[in-house]
N, C-alpha and C positions, 0 to 999 in steps of 0.2 A: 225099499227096493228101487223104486223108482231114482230115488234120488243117486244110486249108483246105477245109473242107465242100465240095467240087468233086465230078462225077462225070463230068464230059467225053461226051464221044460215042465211040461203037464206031470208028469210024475214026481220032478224030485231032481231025475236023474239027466244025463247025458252022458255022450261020447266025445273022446277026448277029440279035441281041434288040434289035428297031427299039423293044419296047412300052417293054421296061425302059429304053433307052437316053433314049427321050424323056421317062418321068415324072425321071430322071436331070438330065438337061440343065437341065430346069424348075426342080428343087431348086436351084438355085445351088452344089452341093455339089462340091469338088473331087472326086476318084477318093482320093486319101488323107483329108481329111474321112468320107468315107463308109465307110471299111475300119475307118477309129478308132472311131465309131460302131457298124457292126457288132459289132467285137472290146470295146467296152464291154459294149453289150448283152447278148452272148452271158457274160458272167462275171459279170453279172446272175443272168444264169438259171441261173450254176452250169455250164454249157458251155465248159469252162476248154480243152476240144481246138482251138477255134477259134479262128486266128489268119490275119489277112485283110490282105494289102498293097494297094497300088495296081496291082501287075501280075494279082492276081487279080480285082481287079473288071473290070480291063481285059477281061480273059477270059469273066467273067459279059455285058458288053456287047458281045463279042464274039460272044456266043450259048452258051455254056457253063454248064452248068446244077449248080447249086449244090447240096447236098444237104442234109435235115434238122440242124440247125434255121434254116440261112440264109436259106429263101423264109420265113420266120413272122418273120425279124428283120426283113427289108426290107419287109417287109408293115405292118410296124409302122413302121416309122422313118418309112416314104412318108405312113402313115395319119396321124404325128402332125404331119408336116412342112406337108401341105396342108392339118388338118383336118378331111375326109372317108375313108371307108371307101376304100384302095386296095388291094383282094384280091390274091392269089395270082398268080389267072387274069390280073388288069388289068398286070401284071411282065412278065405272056409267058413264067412259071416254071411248073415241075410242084413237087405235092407229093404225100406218098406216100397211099398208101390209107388211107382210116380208116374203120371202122365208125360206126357209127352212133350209137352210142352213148356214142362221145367226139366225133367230128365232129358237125355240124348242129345244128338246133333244133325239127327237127319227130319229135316225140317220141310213144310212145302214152300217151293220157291215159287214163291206167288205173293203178288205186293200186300192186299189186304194181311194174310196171313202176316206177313211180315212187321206190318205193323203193328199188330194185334199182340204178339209175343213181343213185341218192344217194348208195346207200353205196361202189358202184363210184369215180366220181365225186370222193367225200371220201375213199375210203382213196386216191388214188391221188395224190391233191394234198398228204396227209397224207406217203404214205411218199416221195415225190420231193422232198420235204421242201427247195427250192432255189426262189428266188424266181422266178417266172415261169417256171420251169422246163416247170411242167404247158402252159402257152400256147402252149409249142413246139408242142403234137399239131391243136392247136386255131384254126378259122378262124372268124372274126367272118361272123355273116348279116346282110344287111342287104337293104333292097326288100322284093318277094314272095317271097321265100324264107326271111324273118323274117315279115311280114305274117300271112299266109295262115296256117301253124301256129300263130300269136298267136291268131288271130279263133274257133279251136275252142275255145277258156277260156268263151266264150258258150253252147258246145252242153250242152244239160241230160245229165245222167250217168242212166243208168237206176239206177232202184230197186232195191238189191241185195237178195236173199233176208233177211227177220232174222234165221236162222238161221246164214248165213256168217260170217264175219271178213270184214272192208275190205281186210286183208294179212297176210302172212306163208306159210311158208314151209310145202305141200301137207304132209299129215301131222305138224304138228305135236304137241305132245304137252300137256303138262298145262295148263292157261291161269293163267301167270303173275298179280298181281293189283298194280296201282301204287296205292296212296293218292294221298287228295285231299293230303297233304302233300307228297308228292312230285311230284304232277304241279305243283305252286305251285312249289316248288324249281325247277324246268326251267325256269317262267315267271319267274321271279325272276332267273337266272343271264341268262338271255337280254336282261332290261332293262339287268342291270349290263354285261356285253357292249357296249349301244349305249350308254351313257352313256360306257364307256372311247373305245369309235370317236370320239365328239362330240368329249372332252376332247382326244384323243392323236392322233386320224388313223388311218389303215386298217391303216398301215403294220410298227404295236405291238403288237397283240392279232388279227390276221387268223388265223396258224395254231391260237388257240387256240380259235375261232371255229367251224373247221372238225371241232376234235378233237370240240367238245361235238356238232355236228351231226352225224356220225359215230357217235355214244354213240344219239343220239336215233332215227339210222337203226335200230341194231342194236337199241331196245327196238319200232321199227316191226316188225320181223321175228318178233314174238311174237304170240300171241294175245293180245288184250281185248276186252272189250267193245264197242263201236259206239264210244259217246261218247268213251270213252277214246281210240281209234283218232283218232278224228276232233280229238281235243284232243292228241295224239300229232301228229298230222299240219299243224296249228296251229302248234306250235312248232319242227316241221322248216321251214314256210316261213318261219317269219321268224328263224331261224338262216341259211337259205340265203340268205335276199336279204340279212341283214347280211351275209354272206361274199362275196356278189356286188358290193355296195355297195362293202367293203374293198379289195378286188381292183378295182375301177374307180379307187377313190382313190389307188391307189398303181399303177395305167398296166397291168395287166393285163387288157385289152380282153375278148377271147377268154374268157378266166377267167369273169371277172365278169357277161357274157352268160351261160353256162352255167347259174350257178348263180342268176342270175336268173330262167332259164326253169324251172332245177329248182323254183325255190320257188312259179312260179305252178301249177304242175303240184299241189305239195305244199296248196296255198292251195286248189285245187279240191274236191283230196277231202277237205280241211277244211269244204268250203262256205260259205268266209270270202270274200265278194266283195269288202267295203272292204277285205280285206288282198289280194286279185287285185290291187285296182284300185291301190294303191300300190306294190308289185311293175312295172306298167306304166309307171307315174308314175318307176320310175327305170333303166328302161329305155329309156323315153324322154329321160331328160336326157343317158343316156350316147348316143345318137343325135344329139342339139344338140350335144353336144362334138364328135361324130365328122364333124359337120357334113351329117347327115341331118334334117332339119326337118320333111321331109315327112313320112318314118316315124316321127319322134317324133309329129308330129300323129297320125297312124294310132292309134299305142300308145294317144295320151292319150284318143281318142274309144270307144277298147276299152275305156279303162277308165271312161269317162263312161257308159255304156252301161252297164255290168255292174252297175255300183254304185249309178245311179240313183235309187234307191227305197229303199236301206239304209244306204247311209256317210253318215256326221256332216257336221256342216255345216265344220268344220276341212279333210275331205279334200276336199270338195265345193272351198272355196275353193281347197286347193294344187293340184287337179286345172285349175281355173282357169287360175292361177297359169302351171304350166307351160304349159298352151295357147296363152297371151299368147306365150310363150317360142318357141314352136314358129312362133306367125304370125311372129312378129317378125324371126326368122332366113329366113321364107321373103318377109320385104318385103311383109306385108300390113298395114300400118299400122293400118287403121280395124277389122278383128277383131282384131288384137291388142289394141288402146284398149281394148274390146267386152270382152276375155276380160279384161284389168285391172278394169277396172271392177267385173264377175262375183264377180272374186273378192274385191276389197273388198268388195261389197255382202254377200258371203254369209260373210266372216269377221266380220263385223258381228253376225250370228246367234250365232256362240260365245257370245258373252255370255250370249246368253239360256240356258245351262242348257241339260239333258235329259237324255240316256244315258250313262253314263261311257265314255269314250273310252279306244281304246287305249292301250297306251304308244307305238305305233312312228308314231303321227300327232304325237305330242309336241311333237316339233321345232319343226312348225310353228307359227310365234310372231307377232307381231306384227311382230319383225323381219324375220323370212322372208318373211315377206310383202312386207316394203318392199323388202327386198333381190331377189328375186325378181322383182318386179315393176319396181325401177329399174333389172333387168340387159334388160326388156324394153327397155326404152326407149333403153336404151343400145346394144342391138343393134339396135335399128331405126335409131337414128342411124349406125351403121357401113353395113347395108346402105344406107341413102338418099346415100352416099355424104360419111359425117360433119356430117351434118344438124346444126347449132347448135342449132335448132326442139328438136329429140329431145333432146339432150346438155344443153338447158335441162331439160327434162319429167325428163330422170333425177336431176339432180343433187340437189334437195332431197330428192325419197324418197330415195336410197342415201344422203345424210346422216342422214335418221331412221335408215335399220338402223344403219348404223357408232354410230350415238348408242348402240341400242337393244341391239345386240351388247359393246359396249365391259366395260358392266355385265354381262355373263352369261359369269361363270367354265366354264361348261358346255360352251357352245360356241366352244371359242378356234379350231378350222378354219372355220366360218363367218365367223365376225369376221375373219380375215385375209383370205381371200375376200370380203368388200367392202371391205375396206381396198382390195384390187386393184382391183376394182371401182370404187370412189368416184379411183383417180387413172386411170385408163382415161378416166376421163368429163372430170377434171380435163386430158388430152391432147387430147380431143376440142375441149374448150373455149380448147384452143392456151396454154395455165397449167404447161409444165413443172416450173417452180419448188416449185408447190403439189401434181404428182403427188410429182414425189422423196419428200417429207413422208411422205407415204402407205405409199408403198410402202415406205420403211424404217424405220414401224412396223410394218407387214405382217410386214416380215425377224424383228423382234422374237418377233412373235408366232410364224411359223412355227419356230424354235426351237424352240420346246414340243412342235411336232406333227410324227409321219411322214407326210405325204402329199405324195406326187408331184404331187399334181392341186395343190396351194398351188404348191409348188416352178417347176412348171410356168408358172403363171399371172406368176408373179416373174417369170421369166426370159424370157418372152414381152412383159411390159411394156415389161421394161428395155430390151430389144430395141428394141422400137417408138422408144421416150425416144429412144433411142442414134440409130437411123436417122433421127427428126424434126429433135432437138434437139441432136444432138454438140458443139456448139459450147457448148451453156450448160456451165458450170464446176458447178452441183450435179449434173449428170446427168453428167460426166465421172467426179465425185466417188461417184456410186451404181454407176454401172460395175463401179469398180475395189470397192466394198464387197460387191456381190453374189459379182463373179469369187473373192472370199477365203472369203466365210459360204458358198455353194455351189460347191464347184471344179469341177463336173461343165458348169456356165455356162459355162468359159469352151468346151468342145467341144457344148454345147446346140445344138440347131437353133433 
């Protein structure tokens, strides 16, 4: 029994699961499709016990309830099949109890705390050492119950005595002492970090990501000084959110919220609000994947609000940026133009010089820009019900990124990601022929890189191609090239 994560009922019997059976039905998914999937997933995560036929899902649809980690699989398969967040609860599944402190997102915003769930947190991802394995424990928040915890990152932290410590552990003893050269080392290792992400994908350097921020928790757990703490606490969040960022690229949902929210927690008691505000800025896009628009809007006006008065004009515009992104998925055409617009106008400012800018705004390029801004347009054309209007409006900007990306050895994940992009828009404008192209230089490129979130994006194309256009002889021909370079395509949703 066990070994097919089943736990049955006390008598025998149950009642039929009408919730799960109907998100089921909707899938298009046979009962053996869906077990081969499960029993993927689960050897994913390292969960090599579980082994799921079609008579046991019969039995899950029957009202038979599955045990850890099968509600976190189907929670996930549902979520990525339709798009949006499909909980636990929304299956008609239980899952077992969690504390609080690996479950949920409302967390106390207090520095010891904070560090304490860091390190808990990163040893525990660290020693389960199995890809998504850690996701098993872990349930995606999404609505007010992401919202509402989010919106305390605004409430001012009272004035700590100067005589305290910011953290560590009650009786500690001698006060350790880091040099200015060592705390650069941490700043340093942490750039080379997102530079590998950029180059490779999340997929390549994620555990080692985790190990440094780990390292970083346990020097939190000492005495220093104020500034030190607070320049300590600087470099755990943007450890965490690149660990949360890698873990989204590579389809650990759950994960990658986590330590997203650890890191705006860590960005608090740094008193770093433009790194708050971009912490939110990608919490928000993994909301637009998950096909939550609304809460991504939430996020991005958290973070427009916090930052208002202190971040650069680079995050000012990708704060923008994403906003467009967020109308545009909820079908509000003329704020999203509005928030395009915004954010040209105000990446137009970079030029002008002024305070040196982080590393982790970097990214945003001139490309990102275009590409961000013609994935606007490109979603407004899908919501308007594949607008040609829109699918025009996107197609020369997502030609400047792919121009503008082509050129930049840095970011070969981006660049594949409009590659998909520029033939998405390319199908929109009913051009088969001219997506194919695209998309398998995409294939090319993704080679280079581990991220699911590219892989993803391919095989959802292809997909589209195949259901449009089956009959054209290049997209029979891209088919059968994707189902070779990705085998996991040909059982893909």
């Amino acid at each position: 029994m066990s070994g097919n994560g089943a736990s049955g009922t006390d008598d025998g019997s149950a009642d039929r699961n009408d919730r799960l059976t109907s998100w089921f039905v909707r899938s298009g998914w046979s009962k053996g499709e869906l077990a081969r999937q499960v029993n993927r997933r689960a050897r994913q995560m390292g969960a090599h016990h579980i082994s799921t036929d079609t008579s046991r899902v019969r039995r899950w649809l029957d009202g038979e309830q599955p045990r850890e980690p099968v509600p976190r699989i189907l929670s996930e398969l549902f979520s990525e099949r339709f798009g949006s967040v499909v909980a636990i609860e929304h299956l008609g599944l239980r899952t077992a109890h969690q504390t609080p402190s690996v479950s949920g997102v409302d967390l106390p915003w207090a520095g010891p705390q904070t560090v304490e769930l860091l390190g808990e947190f990163s040893r525990s991802d660290l020693m389960l050492a199995r890809r998504g394995f850690l996701g098993t424990s872990l349930a995606l928040s999404a609505g007010p119950a992401l919202i509402e915890p989010m919106q305390r990152w605004l409430v001012p932290v009272p004035a700590a005595d100067p005589g305290q410590r910011t953290a560590g552990p009650a009786g500690a003893g001698r006060r350790p002492r880091l040099s200015e050269p060592e705390l650069d080392l941490l700043d340093a290792t942490t750039v080379m970090f997102r530079q590998w992400d950029a180059q490779c994908g999340g997929g390549l350097r994620r555990k080692a990501v985790v190990g440094q921020l780990h390292e970083v928790t346990d020097l939190l757990q000492e005495n220093h000084a104020g500034p030190v703490m607070k320049r300590l606490f600087k470099v755990a969040a943007e450890l965490a959110e690149l660990a949360g960022w890698m873990s989204y690229d590579i389809g650990l949902h759950p994960t990658a919220q986590k330590y997203f929210v650890l890191a705006l927690h860590a960005a608090k008691e740094a008193g770093d609000k433009p790194l708050g505000s971009y912490i939110l800025s990608g919490m928000s896009r993994q909301m637009i994947h998950l096909g939550r628009p609304e809460d991504a809007l939430e996020l991005i006006h958290l973070a427009q609000y916090g930052s208002r008065d202190c971040a650069g004009p680079r995050t000012q515009a990708m704060l923008y940026a994403m906003e467009g992104r967020a109308y545009a998925n909820m079908g509000q055409p003329s704020r999203c133009k509005r928030a395009v617009r915004m954010a040209e106008d105000t990446f137009g400012d970079v030029a002008l010089g002024g305070e040196p800018e982080p590393d982790w705004i970097r990214f945003f390029s001139e490309a990102e820009l275009n590409g961000e801004n013609s994935h606007s347009y490109r979603d407004l054309a899908y919501v308007a019900g594949r607008s040609p209007t829109y699918a025009s409006l996107a197609e020369p900007v997502m030609a400047r990124a792919v121009e503008l990306f082509e050129k930049d050895e840095e970011h070969q994940r981006s660049y594949a990601l409009n590659l998909i992009g520029m033939a998405t828009v390319h199908l929109l404008r009913r051009e088969p022929e001219q997506a194919t192209v695209l998309v398998g230089q995409a294939l090319d490129v993704a080679r280079k890189v581990r991220s699911e979130r590219v892989n993803t994006r391919l095989r959802k194309t292809v997909d589209t191609a195949a259901r449009e256009y089956g009959d054209v002889a290049d997209v029979v021909r891209l088919t059968d090239v994707l189902a070779a370079r990705l085998p996991e395509a040909a059982e893909a949703v």
